[in-house]
C-alpha positions as CSV (number, residue, x, y, z in Angstrom):
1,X,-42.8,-13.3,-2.4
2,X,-42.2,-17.0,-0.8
3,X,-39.1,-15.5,0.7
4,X,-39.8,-12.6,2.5
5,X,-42.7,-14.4,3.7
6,X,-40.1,-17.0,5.6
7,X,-38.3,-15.2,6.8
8,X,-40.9,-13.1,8.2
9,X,-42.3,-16.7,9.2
10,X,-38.7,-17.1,11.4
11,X,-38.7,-13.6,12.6
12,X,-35.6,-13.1,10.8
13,X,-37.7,-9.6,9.5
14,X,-39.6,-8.2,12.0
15,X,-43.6,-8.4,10.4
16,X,-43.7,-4.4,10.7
17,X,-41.1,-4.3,8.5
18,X,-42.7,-6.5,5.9
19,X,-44.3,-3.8,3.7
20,X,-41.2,-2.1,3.5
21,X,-38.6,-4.8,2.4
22,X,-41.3,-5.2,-0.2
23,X,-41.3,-2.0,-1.3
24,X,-37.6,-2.0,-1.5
25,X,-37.5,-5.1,-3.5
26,X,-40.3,-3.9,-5.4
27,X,-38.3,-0.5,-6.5
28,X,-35.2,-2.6,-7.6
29,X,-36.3,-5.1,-10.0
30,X,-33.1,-5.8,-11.9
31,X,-31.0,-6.7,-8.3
32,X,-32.3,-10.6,-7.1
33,X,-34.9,-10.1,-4.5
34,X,-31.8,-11.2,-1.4
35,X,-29.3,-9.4,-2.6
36,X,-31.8,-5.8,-2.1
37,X,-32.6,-7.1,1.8
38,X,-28.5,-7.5,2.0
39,X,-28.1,-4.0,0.7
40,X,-30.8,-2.3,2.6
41,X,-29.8,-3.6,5.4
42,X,-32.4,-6.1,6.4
43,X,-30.3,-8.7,7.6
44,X,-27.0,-9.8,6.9
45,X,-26.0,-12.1,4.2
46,X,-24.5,-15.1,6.2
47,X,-27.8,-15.3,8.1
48,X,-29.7,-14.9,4.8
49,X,-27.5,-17.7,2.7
50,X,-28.6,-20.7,4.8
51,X,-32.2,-19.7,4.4
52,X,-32.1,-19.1,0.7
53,X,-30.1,-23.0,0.2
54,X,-33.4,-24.3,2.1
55,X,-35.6,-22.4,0.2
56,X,-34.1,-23.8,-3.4
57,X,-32.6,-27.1,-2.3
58,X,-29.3,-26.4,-2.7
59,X,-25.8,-26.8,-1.1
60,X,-24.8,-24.2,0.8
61,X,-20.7,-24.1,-0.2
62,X,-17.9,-22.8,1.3
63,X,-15.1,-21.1,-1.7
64,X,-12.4,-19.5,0.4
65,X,-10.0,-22.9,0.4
66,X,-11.2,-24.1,-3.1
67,X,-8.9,-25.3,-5.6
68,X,-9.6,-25.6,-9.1
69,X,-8.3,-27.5,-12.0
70,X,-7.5,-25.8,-15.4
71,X,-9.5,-28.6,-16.9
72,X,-12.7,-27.5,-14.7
73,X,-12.2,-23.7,-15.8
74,X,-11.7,-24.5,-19.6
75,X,-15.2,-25.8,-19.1
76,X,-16.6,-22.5,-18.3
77,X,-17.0,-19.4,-20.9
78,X,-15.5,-16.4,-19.3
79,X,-18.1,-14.2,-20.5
80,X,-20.9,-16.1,-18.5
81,X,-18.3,-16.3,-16.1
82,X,-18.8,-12.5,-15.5
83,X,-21.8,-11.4,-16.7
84,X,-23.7,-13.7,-14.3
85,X,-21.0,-14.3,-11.6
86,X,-20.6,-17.9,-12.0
87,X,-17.7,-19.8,-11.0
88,X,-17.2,-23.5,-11.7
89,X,-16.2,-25.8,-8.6
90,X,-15.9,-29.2,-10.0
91,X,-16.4,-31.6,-12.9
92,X,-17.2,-35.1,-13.1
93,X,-18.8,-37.5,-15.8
94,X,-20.4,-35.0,-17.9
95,X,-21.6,-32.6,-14.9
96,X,-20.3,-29.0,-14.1
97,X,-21.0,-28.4,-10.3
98,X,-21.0,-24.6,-10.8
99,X,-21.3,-21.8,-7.6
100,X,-23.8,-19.2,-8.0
101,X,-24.5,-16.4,-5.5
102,X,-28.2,-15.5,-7.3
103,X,-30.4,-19.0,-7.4
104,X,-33.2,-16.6,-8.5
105,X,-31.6,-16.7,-12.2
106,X,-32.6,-20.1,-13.4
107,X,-31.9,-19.3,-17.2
108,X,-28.0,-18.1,-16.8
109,X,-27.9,-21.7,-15.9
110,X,-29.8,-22.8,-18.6
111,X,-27.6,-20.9,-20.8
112,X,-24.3,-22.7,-19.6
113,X,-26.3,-25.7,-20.4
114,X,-26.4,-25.2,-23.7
115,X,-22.8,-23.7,-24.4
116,X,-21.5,-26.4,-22.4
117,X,-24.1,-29.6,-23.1
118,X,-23.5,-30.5,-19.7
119,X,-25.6,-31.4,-17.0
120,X,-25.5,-28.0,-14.5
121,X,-25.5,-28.7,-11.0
122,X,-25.9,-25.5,-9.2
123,X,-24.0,-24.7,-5.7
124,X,-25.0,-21.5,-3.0
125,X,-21.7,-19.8,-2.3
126,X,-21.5,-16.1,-0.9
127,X,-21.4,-13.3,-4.0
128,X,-18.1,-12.1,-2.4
129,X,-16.4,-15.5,-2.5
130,X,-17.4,-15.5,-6.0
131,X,-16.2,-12.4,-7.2
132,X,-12.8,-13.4,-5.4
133,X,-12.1,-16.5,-7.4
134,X,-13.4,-15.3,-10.6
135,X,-10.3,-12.1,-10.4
136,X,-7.9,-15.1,-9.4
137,X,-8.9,-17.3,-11.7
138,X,-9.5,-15.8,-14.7
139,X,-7.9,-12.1,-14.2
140,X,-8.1,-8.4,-13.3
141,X,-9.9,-6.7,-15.7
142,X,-11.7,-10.3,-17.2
143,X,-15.1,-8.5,-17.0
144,X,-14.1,-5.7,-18.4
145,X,-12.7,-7.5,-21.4
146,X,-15.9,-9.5,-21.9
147,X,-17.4,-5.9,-21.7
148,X,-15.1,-4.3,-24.5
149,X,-16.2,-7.2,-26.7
150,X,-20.2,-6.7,-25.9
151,X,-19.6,-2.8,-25.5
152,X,-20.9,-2.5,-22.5
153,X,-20.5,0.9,-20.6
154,X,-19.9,1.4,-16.9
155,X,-17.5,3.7,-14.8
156,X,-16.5,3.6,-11.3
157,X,-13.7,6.4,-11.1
158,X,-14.6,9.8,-10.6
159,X,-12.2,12.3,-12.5
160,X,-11.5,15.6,-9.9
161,X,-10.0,17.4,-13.0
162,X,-11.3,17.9,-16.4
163,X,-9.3,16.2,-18.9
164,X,-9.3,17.3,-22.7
165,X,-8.2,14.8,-26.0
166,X,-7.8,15.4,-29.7
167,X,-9.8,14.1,-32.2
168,X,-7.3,11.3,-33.4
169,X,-7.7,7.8,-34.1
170,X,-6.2,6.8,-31.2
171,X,-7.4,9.9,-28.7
172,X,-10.7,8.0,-30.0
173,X,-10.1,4.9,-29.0
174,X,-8.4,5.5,-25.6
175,X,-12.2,7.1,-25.1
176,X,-14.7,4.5,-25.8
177,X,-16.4,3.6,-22.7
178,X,-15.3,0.4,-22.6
179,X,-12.1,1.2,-22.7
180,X,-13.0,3.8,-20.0
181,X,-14.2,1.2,-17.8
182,X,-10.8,-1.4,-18.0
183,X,-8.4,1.6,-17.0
184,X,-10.9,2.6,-13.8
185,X,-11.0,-1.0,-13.1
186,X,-7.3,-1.4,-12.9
187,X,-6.8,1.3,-10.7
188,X,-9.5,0.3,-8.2
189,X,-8.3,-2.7,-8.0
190,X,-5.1,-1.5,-7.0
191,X,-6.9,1.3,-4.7
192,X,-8.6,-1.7,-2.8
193,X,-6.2,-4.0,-2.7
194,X,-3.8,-1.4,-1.0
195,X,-1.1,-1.1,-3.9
196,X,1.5,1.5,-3.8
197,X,2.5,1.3,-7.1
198,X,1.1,-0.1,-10.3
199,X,3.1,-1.4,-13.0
200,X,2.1,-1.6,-16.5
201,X,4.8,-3.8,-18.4
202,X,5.1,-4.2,-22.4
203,X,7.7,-7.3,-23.2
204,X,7.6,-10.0,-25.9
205,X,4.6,-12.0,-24.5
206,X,2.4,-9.0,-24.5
207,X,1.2,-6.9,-21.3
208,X,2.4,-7.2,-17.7
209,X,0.3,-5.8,-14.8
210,X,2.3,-5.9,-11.4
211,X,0.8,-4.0,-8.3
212,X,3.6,-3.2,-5.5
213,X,1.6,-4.8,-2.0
214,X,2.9,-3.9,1.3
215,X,6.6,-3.0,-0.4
216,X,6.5,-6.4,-3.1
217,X,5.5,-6.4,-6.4
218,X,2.8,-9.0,-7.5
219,X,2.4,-10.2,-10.8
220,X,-1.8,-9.9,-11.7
221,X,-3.5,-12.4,-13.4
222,X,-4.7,-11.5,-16.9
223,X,-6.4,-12.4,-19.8
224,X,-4.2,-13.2,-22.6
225,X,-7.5,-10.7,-24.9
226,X,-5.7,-7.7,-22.8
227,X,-3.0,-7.6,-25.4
228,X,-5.2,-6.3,-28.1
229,X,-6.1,-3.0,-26.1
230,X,-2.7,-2.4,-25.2
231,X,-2.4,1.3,-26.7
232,X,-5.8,2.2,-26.1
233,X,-5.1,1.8,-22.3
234,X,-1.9,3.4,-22.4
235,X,-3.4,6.8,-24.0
236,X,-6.2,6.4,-22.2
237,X,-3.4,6.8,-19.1
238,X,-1.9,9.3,-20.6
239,X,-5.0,11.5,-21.7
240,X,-6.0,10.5,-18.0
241,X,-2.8,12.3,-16.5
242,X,-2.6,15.2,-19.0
243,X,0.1,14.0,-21.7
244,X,0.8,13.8,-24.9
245,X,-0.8,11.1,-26.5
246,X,1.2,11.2,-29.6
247,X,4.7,11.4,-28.2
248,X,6.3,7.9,-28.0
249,X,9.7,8.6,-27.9
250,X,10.7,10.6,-25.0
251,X,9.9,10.1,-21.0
252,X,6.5,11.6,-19.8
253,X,5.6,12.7,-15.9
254,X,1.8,13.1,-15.4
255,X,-0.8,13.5,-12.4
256,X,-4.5,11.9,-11.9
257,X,-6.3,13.2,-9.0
258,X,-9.2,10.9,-9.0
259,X,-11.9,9.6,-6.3
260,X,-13.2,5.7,-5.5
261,X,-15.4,4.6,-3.5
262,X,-15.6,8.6,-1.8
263,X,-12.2,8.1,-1.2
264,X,-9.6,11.1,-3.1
265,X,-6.7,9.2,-4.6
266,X,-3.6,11.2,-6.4
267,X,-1.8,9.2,-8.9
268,X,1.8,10.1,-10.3
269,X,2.3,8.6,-13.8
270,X,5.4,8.2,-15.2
271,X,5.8,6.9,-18.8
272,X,9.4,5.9,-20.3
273,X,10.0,4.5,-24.2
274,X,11.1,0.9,-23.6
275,X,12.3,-2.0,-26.2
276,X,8.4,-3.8,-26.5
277,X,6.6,-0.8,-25.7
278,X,5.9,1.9,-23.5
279,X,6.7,1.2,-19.8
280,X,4.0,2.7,-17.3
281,X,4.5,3.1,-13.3
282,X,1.6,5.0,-11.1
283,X,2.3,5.5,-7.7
284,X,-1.0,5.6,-5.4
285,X,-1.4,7.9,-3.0
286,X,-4.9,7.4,-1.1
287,X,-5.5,10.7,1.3
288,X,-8.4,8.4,2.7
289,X,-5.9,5.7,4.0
290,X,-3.3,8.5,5.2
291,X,-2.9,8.7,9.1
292,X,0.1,11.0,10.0
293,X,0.1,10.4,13.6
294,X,3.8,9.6,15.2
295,X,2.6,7.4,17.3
296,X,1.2,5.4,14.5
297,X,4.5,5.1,12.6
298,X,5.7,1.7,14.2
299,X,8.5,3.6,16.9
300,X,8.3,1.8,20.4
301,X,8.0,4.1,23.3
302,X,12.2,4.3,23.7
303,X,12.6,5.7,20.3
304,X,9.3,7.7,20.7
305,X,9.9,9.7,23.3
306,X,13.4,10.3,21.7
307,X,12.4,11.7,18.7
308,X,9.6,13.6,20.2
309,X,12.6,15.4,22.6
310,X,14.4,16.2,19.2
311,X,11.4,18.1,17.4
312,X,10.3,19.7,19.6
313,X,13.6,21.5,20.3
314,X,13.4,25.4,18.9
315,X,16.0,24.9,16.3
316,X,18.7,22.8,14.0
317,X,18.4,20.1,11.5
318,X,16.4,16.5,12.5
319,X,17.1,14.3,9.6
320,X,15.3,11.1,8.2
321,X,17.6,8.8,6.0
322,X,16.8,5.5,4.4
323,X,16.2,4.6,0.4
324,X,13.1,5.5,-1.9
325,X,9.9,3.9,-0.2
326,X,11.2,3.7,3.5
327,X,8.5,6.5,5.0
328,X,10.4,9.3,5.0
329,X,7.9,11.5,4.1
330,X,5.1,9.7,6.1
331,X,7.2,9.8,9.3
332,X,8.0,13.5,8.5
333,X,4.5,14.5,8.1
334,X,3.8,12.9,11.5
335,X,6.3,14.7,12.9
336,X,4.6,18.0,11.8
337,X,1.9,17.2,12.7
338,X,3.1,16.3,16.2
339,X,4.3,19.9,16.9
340,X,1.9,22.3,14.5
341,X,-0.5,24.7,16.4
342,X,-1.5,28.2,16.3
343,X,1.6,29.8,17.5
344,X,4.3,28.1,15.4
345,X,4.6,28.7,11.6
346,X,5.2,25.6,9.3
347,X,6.5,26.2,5.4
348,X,7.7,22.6,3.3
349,X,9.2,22.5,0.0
350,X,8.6,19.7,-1.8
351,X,9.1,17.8,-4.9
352,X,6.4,17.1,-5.6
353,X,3.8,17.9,-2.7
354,X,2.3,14.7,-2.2
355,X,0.1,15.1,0.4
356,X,-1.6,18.4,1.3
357,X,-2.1,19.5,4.9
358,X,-3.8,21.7,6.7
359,X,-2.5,24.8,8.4
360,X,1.0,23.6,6.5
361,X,2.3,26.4,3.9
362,X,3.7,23.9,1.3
363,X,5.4,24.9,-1.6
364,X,6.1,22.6,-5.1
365,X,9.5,23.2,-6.4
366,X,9.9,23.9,-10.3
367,X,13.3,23.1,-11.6
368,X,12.6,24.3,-15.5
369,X,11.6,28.1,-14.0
370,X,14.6,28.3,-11.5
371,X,12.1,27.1,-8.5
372,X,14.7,25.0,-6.6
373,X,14.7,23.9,-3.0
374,X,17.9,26.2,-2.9
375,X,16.0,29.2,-4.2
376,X,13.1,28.3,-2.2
377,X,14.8,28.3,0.8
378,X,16.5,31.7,0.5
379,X,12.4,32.9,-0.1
380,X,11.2,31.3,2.9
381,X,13.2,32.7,4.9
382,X,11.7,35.9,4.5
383,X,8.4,34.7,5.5
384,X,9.1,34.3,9.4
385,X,8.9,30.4,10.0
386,X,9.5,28.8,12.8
387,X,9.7,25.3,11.5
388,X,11.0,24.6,8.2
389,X,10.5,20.9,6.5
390,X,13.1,20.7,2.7
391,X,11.3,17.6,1.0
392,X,15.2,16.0,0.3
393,X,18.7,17.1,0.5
394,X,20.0,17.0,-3.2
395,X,23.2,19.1,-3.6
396,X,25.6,21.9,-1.9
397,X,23.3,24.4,-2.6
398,X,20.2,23.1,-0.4
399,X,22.1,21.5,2.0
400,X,23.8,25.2,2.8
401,X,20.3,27.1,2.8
402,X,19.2,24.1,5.4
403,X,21.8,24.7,7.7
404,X,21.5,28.7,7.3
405,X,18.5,28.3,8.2
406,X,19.0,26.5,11.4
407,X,21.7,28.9,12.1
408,X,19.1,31.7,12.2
409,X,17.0,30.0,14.8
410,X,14.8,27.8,12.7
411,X,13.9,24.1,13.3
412,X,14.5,22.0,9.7
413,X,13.4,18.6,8.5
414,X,14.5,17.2,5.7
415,X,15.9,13.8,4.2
416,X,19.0,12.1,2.7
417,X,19.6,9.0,0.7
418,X,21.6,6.4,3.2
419,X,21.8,3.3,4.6
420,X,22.2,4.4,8.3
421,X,21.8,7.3,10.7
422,X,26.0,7.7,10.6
423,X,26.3,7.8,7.5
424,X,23.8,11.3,7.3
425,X,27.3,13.0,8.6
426,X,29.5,11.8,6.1
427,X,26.7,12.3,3.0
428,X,26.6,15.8,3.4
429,X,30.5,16.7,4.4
430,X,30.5,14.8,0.7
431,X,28.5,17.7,-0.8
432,X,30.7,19.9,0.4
433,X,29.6,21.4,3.5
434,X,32.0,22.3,6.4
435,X,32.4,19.3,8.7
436,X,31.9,22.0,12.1
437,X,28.5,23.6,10.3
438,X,27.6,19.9,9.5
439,X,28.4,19.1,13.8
440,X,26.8,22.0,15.1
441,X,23.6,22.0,13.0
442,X,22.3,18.4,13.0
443,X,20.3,17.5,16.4
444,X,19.8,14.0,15.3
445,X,19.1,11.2,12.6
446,X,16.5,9.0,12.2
447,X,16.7,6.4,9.9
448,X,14.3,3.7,9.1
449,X,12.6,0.6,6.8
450,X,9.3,-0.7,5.8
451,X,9.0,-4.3,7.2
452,X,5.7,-5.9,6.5
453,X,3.6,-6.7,9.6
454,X,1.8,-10.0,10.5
455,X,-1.8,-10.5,9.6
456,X,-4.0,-10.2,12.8
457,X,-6.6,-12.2,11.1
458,X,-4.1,-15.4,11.0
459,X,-1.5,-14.4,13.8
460,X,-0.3,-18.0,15.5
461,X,2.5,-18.7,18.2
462,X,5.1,-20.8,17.7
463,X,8.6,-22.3,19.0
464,X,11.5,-21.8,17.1
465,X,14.4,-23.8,16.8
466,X,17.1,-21.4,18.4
467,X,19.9,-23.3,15.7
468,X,17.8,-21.7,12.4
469,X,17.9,-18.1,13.7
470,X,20.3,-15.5,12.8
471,X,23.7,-15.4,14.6
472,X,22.9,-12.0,15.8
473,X,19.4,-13.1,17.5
474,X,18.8,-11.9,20.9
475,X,20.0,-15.1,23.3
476,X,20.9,-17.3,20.3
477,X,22.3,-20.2,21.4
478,X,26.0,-20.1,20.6
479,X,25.6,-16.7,18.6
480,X,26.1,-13.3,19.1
481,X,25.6,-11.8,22.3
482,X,24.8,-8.5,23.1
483,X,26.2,-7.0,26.7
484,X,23.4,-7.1,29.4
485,X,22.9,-3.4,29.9
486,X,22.0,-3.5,25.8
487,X,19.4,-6.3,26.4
488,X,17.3,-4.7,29.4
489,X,17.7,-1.1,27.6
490,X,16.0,-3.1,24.2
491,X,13.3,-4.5,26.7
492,X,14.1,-8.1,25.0
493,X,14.1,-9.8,28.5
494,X,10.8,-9.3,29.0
495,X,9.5,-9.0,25.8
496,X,10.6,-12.9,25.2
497,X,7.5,-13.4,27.7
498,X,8.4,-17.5,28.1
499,X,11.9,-17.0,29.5
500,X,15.0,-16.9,27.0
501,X,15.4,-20.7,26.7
502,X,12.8,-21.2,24.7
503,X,11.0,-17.9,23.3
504,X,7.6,-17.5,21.9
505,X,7.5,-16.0,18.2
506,X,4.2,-15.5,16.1
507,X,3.8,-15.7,12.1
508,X,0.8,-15.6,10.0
509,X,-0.5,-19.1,8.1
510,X,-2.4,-17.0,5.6
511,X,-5.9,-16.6,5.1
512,X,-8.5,-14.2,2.8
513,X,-7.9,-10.9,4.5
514,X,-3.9,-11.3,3.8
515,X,-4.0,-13.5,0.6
516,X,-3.0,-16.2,1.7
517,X,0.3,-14.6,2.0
518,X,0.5,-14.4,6.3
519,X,1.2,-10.3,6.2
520,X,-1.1,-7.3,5.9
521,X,0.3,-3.8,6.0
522,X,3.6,-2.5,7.0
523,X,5.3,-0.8,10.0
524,X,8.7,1.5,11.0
525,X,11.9,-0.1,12.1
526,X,14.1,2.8,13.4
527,X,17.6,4.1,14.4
528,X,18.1,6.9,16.1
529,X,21.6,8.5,16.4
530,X,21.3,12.1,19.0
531,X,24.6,14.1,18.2
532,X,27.0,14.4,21.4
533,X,29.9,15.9,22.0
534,X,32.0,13.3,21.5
535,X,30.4,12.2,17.9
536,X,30.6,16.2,17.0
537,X,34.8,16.2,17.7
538,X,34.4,13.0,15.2
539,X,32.5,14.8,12.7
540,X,34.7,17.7,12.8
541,X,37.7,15.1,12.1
542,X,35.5,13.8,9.1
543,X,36.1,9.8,10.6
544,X,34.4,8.0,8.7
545,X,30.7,6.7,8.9
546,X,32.0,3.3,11.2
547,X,34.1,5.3,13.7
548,X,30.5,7.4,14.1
549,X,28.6,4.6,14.4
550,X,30.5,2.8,17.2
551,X,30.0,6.0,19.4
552,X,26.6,6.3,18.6
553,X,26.6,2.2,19.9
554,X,28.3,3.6,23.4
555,X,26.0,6.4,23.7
556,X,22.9,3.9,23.8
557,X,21.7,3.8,20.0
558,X,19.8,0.9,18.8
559,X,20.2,0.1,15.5
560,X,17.8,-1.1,12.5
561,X,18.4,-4.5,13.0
562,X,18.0,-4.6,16.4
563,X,14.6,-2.7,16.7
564,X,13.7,-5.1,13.9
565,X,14.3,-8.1,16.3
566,X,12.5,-6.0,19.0
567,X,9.4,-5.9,17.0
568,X,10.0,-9.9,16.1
569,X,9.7,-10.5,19.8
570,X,6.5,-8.3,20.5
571,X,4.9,-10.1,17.3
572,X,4.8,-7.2,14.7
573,X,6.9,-8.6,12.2
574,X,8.7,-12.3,11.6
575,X,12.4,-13.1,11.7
576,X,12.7,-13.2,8.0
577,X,11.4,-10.3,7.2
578,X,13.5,-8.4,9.5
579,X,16.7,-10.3,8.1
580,X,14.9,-9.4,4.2
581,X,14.8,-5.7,5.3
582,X,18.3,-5.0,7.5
583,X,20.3,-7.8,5.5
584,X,23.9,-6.0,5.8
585,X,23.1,-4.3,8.9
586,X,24.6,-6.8,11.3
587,X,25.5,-5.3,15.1
């Protein structure tokens, strides 16, 4: 063909490789002849693009700061949108300057000619770029939705379990490929756009889709045609994660253990009876995207080194406190990791096990059969650990086992529910635990947030003006000033890099890789509270949580907020999102 003969003309494919980027196009007939070369590996497409505008006269476009009108979309029909991956750019007196990434396919736009009667005036834009505005435009799961309607049948999630249905109406439905192919899509959309959670919504107005990025919740764009297959994507959930298709009433926990894209993906479902409808939340956990190295978990060498002093000791109780969604677990994991080899025994109980490591014994508790982390505990005990991890600290009865156990000469991890590393002392004397067991156990306390972390890909420098930051900013004019020996020990003198006049900050502007929204993934702020002496005599007291914490303050700790502005200074993370994450915890 004329094109693999130019670029073989340019050298662009080396002549010996001639024959067999024919034969490759040759054995794919229903892929356009560029997009094979692309796939195979011939030559990359932003080298290929600008030959292939040449080749057909046309415009070589680029999409990734286009804005469109509704006006321009209305033009379009949303099922050529997506069964030829067009996407209109512009309109103006009578002719639709549409973007196509396959000039090769002269009759899709013949065909919008004649749905539209206007004149078509075809654009070269990357496939990619296409794809991108087509989900923003006209919503996750459009496709699919123009598929349901032309039954079209395609999966792209790979069920690890076998999953059984009745032979209802509605089992049925929630089976037809088509429906199939709108629930996969909607989880790997989620998978690769790096959602935690999914929400599935019912109110008044029909179906909500929210997907939690980076610790936010984003509303999806939809198709308003998403509302007719409303129950026939919520059974096909619920036949997905092993539940009762049928029951409608009461609250439902299920599990999906699926695989995209080779990667093995476990999804908890929850399902809970609400006013418009049932309410759906799936929580994503992607073992392919899972790194539990400590180092990795966002603690600056200070804290670090800290911490790793703490495991590593032969026994007590090393807590991690913060609320649902902090990394616990994650930094937890790391921390086993940190210290596992061949001559030390590791047993967790969890609820549930969400991640399963190897040479960790890990146990899932079962509250309806009398399998609680209390009962576990007194079990594990008998099978020689050294390092015991309890998945969370609920009541009197685990937090007792926990400290037997460190009692015996066992190191235990384990987690609590507050709002700071003090207030770990105070939560489990409330449970009813002896203030001198609680004193003499507990090594130390982590505890920690999530902040979101700027996006390399748009990362830029900037003054600030010293007046609009927080009171309790590091060398704030006219604010809050921390004593000297706390500002060297933070390392914020040199970390300011352009002397503490004026410092240096960095934010993201936005860009593709981050959605336009400046951050991309999330990293650790900590506080770490080592039990002394003195804070033990406190405990024993049973002071409360601020007495604790302005010891802990002597004694060196650095808190949430100011390890947040730490991180501010070295460029992780932005003032906002610091002050969005520790609002309340003021030092």
């Amino acid at each position: 063909m004329q094109l693999l003969q130019t670029l073989v003309d340019r050298g662009m494919i080396p002549a010996a490789d001639r024959a067999r980027a024919a034969d490759a196009i040759a054995a794919a007939p229903a892929l356009p002849p560029h997009q094979v070369l692309v796939d195979k590996g011939f030559l990359k497409e932003e080298v290929l693009l600008p030959v292939l505008a040449e080749e057909f006269g046309l415009e070589l476009v680029d999409l990734s700061h286009a804005t469109v009108t509704p006006e321009v979309l209305a033009a379009m029909p949303p099922r050529l949108v997506h069964r030829k991956n067009l996407f209109p750019v512009a309109r103006e007196n009578g002719t639709l300057v549409v973007a196509t990434g396959d000039p090769f396919d002269a009759y899709a736009l013949d065909e919008l000619h004649t749905l539209t009667g206007l004149h078509v005036l075809p654009v070269l834009a990357p496939p990619r770029e296409i794809a991108r505005l087509i989900k923003a435009h006209f919503g996750v799961g459009g496709d699919t939705i123009s598929a349901l309607i032309a039954e079209r049948e395609e999966e792209e999630v790979e069920l690890l379990e076998n999953i059984e249905a009745d032979d209802s109406e509605l089992a049925k439905q929630a089976q037809e490929a088509s429906v199939v192919r709108l629930v996969n899509q909607i989880l790997v959309e989620a998978a690769n756009e790096r959602a935690s959670d999914i929400h599935i919504e019912p109110d008044e107005k029909g179906l909500r889709i929210r997907y939690r990025i980076d610790g936010l919740l984003q509303s999806q764009n939809l198709p308003p045609e998403i509302n007719r297959f409303q129950l026939a994507i919520l059974s096909r959930l619920k036949i997905m994660a092993r539940l009762n298709i049928a029951e409608k009433r009461l609250p439902q926990d299920g599990r999906i253990k699926m695989k995209v894209a080779g990667r093995e993906i476990d999804v908890r479902v929850s399902i809970i009876p609400m006013v418009h409808g049932e309410g759906v939340v799936m929580r994503l956990l992607d073992k392919g995207r899972m790194s539990f190295n400590l180092k990795n978990c966002g603690m600056l060498p200070d804290i670090y080194g800290t911490f790793k002093q703490l495991i590593d000791r032969p026994h007590g109780i090393v807590l991690v406190t913060g609320p649902t969604g902090s990394g616990k677990s994650t930094t937890l994991y790391s921390a086993l990791n940190e210290i596992k080899d061949e001559t030390t025994k590791i047993i967790t109980v969890e609820d549930p096990v969400e991640y399963q490591q190897p040479e960790i014994s890990q146990i899932q508790t079962h509250a309806k059969i009398g399998l609680t982390f209390g009962a576990a505990l007194r079990s594990i005990l008998r099978h020689d650990p050294d390092v015991i991890l309890v998945g969370e600290i609920r009541d009197l009865e685990t937090a007792e086992m926990a400290i037997q156990a460190s009692l015996t000469g066992h190191m235990v991890f384990s987690t609590l529910h507050t709002n700071d590393a003090p207030s770990a002392f105070t939560r489990m004397i409330d449970m009813g635990v002896e203030p001198f067991l609680v004193s003499s156990t507990v090594e130390g306390v982590m505890a920690q947030r999530l902040v979101r972390t700027i996006c390399p890909d748009c990362k830029t420098a900037y003054t600030p003006d010293l007046d609009d930051l927080p009171l309790d900013f590091p060398l704030r004019k006219g604010g809050v000033k921390p004593a000297p020996d706390v500002l060297i020990q933070q390392g914020i003198v040199e970390m300011m890099g352009e002397g503490p006049d004026e410092p240096r900050l960095w934010k993201g502007v936005g860009c593709r890789a981050c959605r336009q929204g400046g951050f991309r993934g999330r990293t650790g702020v900590h506080e770490l509270m080592v039990n002394n002496d003195v804070i033990k005599d406190l405990v024993v007291q049973r002071v409360n949580a601020g007495v604790i914490r302005l010891e802990a303050l002597k004694a060196g700790m650095i808190t949430l907020r100011q390890d947040g502005w730490r991180k501010v200074l070295n460029g992780t993370t932005t003032v906002d999102e610091v002050a969005r994450v520790t609002a309340g915890d003021i030092s």
